[in-house]
C-alpha positions as CSV (number, residue, x, y, z in Angstrom):
1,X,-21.4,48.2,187.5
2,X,-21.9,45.7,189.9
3,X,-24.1,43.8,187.5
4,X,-21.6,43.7,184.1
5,X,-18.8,42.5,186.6
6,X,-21.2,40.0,187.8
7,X,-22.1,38.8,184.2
8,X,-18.7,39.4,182.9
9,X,-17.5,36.6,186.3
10,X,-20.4,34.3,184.8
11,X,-19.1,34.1,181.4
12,X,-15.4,33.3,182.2
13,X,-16.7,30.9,184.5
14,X,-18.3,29.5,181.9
15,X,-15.2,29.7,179.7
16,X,-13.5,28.1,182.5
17,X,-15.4,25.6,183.1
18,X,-15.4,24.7,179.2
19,X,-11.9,24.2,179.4
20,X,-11.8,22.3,181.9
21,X,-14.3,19.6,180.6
22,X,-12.5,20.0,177.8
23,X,-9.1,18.9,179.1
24,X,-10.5,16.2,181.2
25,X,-11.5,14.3,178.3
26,X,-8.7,14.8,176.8
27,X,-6.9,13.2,179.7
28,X,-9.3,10.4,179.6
29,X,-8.8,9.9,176.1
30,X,-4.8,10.2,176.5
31,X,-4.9,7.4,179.4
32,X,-7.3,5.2,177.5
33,X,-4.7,5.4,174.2
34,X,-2.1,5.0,176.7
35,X,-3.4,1.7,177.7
36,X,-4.1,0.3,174.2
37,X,-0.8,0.9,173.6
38,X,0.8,-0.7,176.3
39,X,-1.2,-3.5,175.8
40,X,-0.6,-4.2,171.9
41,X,3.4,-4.1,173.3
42,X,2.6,-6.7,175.8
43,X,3.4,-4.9,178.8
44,X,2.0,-5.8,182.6
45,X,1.1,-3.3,185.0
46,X,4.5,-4.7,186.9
47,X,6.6,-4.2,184.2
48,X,5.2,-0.7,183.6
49,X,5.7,0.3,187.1
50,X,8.9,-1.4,187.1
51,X,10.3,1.0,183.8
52,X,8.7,4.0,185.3
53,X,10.6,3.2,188.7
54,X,13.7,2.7,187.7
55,X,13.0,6.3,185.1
56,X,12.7,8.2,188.2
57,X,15.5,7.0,190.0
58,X,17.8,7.9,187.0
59,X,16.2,11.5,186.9
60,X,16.7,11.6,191.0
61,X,20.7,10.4,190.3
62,X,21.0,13.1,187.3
63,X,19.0,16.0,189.3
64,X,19.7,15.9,192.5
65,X,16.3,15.1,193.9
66,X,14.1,16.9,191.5
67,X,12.4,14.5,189.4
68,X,8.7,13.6,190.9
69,X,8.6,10.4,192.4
70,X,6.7,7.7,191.1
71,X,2.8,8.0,190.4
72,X,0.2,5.7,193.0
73,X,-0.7,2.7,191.6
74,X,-4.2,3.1,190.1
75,X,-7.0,0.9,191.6
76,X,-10.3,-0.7,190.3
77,X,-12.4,2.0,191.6
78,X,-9.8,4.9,190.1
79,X,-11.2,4.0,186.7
80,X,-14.6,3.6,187.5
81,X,-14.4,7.0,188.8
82,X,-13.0,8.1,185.3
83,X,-15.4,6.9,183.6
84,X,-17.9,8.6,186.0
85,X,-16.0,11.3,185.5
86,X,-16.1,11.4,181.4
87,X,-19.9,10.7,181.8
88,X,-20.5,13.9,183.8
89,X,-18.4,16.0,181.6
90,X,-20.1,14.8,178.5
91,X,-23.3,15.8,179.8
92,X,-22.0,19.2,181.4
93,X,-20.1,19.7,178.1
94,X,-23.8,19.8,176.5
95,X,-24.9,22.6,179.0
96,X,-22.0,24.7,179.0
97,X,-23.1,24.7,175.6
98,X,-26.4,25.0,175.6
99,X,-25.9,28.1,178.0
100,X,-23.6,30.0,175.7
């Protein structure tokens, strides 16, 4: 028993672990499309902020203090990370695999 619960843990961690790769690149791929997109409209990082600022403070007025508040600025190192990140999990996306 205590084996096939064991095996039965392994292979949803597995799963799990798919997925997770999975949505990770998406993310990646989302920010990155993101990006291009702001760019080709000829917006700064300022003026991005500076939209998504005044976004949240109209959602704050209109809910009462439920909107989130605005996201960190991202940093240099943030998408080197990232792409770190998306490195690893196309290589671990090859395991998973290979181990299924």
């Amino acid at each position: 028993l205590n084996e096939r619960t064991y095996a039965g843990a392994q292979e949803r961690s597995t799963r799990v672990k798919s997925l997770i790769t999975e949505m990770r690149m998406d993310l990646m791929s989302l920010r990155s499309r993101l990006d291009d997109e702001v760019r080709e409209l000829g917006i700064t990082g300022d003026q991005a902020e500076a939209i998504l600022t005044s976004f949240y403070r109209s959602l704050d007025s209109q809910h009462s203090g439920e909107a989130s508040p605005p996201k960190r600025q991202r940093r240099a190192q943030d998408d080197l990370d990232d792409d770190e990140e998306m490195a690893s999990a196309q290589a671990g996306s090859t395991d998973v695999a290979s181990d299924s």
